[in-house]
C-alpha positions in Angstrom: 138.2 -182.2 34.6 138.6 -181.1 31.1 139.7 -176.6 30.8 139.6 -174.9 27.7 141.0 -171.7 27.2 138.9 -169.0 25.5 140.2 -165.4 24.0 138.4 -162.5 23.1 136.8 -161.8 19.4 139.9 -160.0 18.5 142.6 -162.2 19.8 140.7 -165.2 17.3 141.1 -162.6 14.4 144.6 -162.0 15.2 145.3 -166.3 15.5 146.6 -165.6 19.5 145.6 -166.8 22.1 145.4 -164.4 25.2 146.1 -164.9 29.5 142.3 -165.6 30.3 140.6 -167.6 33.4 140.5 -171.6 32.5 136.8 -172.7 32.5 135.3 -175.8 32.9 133.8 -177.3 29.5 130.3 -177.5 30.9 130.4 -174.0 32.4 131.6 -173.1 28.9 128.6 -174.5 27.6 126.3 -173.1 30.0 128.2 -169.6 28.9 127.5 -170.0 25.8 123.6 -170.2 26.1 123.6 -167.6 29.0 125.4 -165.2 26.1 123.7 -166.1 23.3 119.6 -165.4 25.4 121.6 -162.1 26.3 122.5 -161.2 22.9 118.8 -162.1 22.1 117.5 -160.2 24.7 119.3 -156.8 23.9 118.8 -157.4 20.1 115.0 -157.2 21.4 115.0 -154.1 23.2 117.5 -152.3 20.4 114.7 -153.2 17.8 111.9 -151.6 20.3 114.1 -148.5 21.0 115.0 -147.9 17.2 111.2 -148.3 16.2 110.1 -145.5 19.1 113.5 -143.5 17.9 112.2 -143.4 14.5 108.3 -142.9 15.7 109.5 -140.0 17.5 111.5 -137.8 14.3 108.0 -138.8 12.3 106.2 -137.5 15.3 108.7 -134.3 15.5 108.4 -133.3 11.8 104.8 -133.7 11.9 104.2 -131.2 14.7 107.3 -129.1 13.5 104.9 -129.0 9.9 101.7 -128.2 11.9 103.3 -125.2 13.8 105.2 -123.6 11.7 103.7 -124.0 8.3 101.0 -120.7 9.1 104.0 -118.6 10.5 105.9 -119.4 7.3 102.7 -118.6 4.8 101.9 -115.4 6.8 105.7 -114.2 6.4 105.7 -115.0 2.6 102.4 -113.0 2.6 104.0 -109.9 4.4 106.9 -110.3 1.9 104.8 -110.4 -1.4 103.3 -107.2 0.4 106.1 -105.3 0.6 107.6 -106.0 -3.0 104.3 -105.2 -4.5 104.4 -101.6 -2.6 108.0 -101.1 -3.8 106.9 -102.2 -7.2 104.2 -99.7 -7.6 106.1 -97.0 -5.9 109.2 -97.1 -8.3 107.0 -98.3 -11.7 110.7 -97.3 -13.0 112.7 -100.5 -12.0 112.1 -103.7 -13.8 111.0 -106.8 -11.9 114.0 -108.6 -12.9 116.3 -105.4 -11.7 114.5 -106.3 -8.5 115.0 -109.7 -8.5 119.1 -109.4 -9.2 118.4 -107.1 -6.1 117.1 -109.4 -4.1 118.7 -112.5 -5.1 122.3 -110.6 -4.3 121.0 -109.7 -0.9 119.8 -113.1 -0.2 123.1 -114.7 -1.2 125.4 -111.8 0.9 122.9 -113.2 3.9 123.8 -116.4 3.5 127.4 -116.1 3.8 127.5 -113.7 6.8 127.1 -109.6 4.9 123.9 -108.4 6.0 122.9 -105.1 3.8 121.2 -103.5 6.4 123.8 -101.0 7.6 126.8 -103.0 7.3 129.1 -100.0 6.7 128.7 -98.9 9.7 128.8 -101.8 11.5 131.2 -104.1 12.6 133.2 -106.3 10.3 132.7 -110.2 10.6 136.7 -110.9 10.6 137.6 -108.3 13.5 139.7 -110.6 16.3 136.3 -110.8 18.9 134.6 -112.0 16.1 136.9 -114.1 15.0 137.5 -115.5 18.3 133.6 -116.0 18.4 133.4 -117.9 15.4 136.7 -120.0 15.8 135.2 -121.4 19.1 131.8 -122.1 17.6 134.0 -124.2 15.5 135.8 -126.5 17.7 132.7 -126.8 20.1 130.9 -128.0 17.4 128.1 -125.5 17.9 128.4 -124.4 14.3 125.9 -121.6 13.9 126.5 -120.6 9.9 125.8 -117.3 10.0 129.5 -116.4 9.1 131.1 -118.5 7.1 134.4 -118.3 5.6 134.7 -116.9 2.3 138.2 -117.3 0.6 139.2 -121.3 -0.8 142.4 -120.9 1.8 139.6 -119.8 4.5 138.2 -122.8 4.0 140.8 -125.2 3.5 142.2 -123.6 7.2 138.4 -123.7 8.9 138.6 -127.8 8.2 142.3 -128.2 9.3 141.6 -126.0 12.0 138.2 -128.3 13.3 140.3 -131.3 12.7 142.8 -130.3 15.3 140.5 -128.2 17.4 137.6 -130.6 18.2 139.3 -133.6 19.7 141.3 -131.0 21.8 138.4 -129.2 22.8 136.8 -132.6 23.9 139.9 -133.5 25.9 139.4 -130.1 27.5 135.5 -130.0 28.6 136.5 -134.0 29.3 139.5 -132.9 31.8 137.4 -130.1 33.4 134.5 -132.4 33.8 136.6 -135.0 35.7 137.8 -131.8 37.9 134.0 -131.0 38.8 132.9 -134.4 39.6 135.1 -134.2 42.4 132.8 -131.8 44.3 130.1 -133.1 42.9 130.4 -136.6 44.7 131.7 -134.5 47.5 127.9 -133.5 47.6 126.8 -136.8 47.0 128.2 -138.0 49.6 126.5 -135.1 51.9 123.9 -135.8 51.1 124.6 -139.7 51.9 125.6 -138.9 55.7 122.2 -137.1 55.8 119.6 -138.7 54.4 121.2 -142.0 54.3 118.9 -143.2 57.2 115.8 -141.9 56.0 115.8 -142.8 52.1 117.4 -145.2 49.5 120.1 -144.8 47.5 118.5 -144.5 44.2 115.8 -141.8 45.5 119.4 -139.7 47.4 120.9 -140.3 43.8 117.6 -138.8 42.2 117.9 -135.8 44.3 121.6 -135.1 43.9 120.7 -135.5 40.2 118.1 -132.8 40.6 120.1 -130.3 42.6 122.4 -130.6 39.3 120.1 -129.9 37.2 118.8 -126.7 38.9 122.1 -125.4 39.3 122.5 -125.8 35.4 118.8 -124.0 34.6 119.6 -121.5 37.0 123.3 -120.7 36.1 123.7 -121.4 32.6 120.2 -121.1 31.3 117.7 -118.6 33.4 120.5 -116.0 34.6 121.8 -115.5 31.0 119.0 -115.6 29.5 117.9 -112.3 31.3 121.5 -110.7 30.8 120.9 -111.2 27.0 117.1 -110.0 26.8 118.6 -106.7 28.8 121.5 -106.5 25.9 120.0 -107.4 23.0 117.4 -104.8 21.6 115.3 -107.2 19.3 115.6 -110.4 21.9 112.5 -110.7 24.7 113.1 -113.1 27.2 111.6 -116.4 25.4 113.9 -115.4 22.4 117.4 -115.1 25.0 116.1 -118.4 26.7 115.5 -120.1 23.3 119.0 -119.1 22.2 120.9 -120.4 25.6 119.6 -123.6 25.6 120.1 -124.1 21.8 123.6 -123.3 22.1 124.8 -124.9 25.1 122.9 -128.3 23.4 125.3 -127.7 20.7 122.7 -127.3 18.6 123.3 -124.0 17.1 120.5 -123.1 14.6 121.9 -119.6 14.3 118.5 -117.7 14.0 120.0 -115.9 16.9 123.0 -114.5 17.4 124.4 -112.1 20.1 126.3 -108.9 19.1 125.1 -108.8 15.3 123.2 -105.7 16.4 124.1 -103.0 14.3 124.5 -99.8 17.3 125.8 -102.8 19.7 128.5 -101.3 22.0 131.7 -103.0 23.1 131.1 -105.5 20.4 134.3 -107.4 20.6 134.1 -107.6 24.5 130.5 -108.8 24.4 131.3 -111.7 21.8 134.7 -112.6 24.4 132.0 -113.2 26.9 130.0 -114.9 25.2 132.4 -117.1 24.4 133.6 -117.6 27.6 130.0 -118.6 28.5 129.5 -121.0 26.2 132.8 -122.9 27.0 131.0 -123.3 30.8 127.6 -124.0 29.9 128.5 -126.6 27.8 131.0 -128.2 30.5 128.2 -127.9 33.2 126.0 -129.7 30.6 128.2 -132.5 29.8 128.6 -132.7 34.0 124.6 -132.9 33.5 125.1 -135.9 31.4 127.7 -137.5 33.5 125.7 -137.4 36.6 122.7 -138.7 34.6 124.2 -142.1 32.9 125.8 -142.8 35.9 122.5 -143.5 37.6 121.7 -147.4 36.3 118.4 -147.0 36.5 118.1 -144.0 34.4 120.8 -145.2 31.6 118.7 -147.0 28.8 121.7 -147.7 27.5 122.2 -150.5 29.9 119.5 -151.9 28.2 121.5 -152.9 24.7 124.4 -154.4 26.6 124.7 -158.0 27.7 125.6 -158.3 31.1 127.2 -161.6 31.0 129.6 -160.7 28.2 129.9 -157.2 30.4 131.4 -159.5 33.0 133.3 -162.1 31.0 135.1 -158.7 29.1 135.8 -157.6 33.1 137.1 -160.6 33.9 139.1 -160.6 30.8 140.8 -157.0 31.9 141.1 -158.2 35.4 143.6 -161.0 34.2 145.5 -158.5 32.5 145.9 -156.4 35.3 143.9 -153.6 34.1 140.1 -154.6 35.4 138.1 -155.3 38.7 140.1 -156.0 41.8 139.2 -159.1 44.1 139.4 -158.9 47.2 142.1 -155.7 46.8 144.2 -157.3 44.8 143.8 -157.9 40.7 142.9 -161.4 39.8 145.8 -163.4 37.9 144.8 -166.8 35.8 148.9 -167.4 36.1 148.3 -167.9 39.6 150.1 -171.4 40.6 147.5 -171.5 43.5 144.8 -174.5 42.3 142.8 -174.3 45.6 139.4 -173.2 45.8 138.9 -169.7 46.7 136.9 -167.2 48.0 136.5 -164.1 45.7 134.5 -161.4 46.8 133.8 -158.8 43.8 132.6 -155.1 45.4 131.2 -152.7 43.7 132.9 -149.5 42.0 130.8 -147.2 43.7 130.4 -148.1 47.7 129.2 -144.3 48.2 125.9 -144.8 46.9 124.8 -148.7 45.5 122.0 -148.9 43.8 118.8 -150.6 45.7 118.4 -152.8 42.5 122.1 -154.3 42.8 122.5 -157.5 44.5 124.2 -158.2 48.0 127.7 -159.3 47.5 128.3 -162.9 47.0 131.2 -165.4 47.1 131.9 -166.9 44.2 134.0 -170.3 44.3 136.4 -170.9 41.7 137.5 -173.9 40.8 
């Protein structure tokens, strides 16, 4: 019986040849077509998924342009109001004095000075601010209503986000690894409990949704109620709007905590804020974690090829780093040419999914 020995994509680049399983020619063959209908295949559903991705921003903007287009005509109109009354009440100033005015005002706006008040208020720079802005930074959040305004500023504010990103995503990564640990703790509660009653997939569904309350609760309801009671111009729509756009990361900036003028303990309030964002947005990515990790809910799945999934597995195993057989890492080097029994178990044996086959023996020849 013929072997041939096939590398990865990247070891053919690079002209070496790597330690991978020998495989029959016909199995090779047989490989080959299995790969190539599962590169088909996920080609198919990627096409599918970018045409509803794209249906879905037209969709977006059009509703976006339906909703907000008579809020936006009726503010321009209350606007045009007020010029004209300042316009006939001081005949006096010229309409392009007024427009300098205005256009001066805008542009201070736009970088952070509001006009209204600002001697008395706080300055943007103090060190809570500061500390408010830097992590808005780094977490990517990024709301733009203070920017910096000196060239060194912002030469430092893109040195700064260069180092201070990929940190702050080891950080949220290495507290997110720390709270899976009672997280599975509870799914594996709930496991002992309801194992007997209901399937895996529909306990996984529920410990998913216990997570989920915890984060609407916690990081979303409570604070949103703490900042409608602190903030004088916020209701409670306008504080639950403004949690859930930062902790997405989103961070439109229409609404920002502490830029009250007669706000008290301004530097403390924007430390605590900060400190909330930091934890809503770990929770969140938990969210996330717990979400993907479900098969049947990760579409993602869906653009991968499960045979070269496997192969790439395999590959790892070889090299010491992959699945482990039977407890111990496979080895091509093996001198052993018998036929064995290799039994592959899955990752997770707290909660299988109901769609994942039984384990089966695989001879190899």
């Amino acid at each position: 019986m013929e072997f041939r020995n096939y590398g990865t994509y990247e070891s053919v680049l690079r002209g070496k040849e790597e330690h991978v399983p020998l495989l029959p020619r016909k199995i090779s063959r047989q490989y080959k077509g299995t790969r190539l209908m599962g590169m088909c295949r996920t080609s198919f559903f990627f096409s599918i998924y970018l045409i509803i991705y794209v249906m879905f921003l037209f969709s977006g903007a059009a509703v976006f342009s339906v909703l907000e287009t008579p809020p936006e005509r009726a503010a321009r109109a209350r606007l045009d109001g007020v010029v004209l009354k300042f316009r006939s009440e001081n005949p006096t100033v010229t309409d392009q004095a007024l427009e300098d005015l205005i256009t001066e005002v805008v542009k201070a706006s736009n970088r952070g000075v509001s006009a209204s008040r600002n001697a008395s208020g706080e300055p943007n720079w103090s060190f809570g601010q500061s500390l408010f802005f830097s992590s808005t930074v780094v977490t990517t959040i990024g709301y733009g209503h203070v920017t910096p305004l000196s060239r060194t500023g912002k030469i430092f504010c893109m040195l700064y986000a260069m180092v201070g990103i990929p940190l702050t995503l080891v950080l949220l990564s290495a507290l997110v690894e720390r709270l899976l640990v009672p997280t599975i703790w509870l799914l594996q509660w709930l496991n002992s409990r309801l194992g007997h009653l209901y399937q895996p997939f529909n306990i996984r569904i529920l410990h998913l949704f216990i997570i989920v309350l915890i984060l609407i609760v916690l990081f979303l309801l409570a604070p949103a109620a703490v900042f409608a009671s602190i903030e004088p111009e916020w209701d409670y729509l306008d504080s639950l709007y403004y949690c859930f756009i930062s902790l997405t990361t989103i961070g439109l900036g229409d609404y920002i905590p502490g830029d009250s003028p007669d706000q008290p303990y301004r530097p403390l309030y924007k430390i605590a804020t900060t400190g909330y964002l930091f934890m809503g947005i770990t929770f969140m990515m938990l969210t996330l974690a717990v979400f993907y990790d479900i098969p049947q809910l990760n579409l993602g799945l869906l653009f991968t090829s499960h045979e070269e999934t496997n192969m790439e597995k395999v590959r790892l195993a070889g090299a010491g780093m992959g699945l482990q057989y039977g407890g111990a890492a496979y080895s091509p080097g093996d001198d052993n040419t018998h036929r064995q029994v290799v039994r592959v178990r899955s990752r997770r044996d707290d909660s299988p999914s109901p769609d994942e086959a039984p384990q089966k023996d695989f001879q190899l020849p």
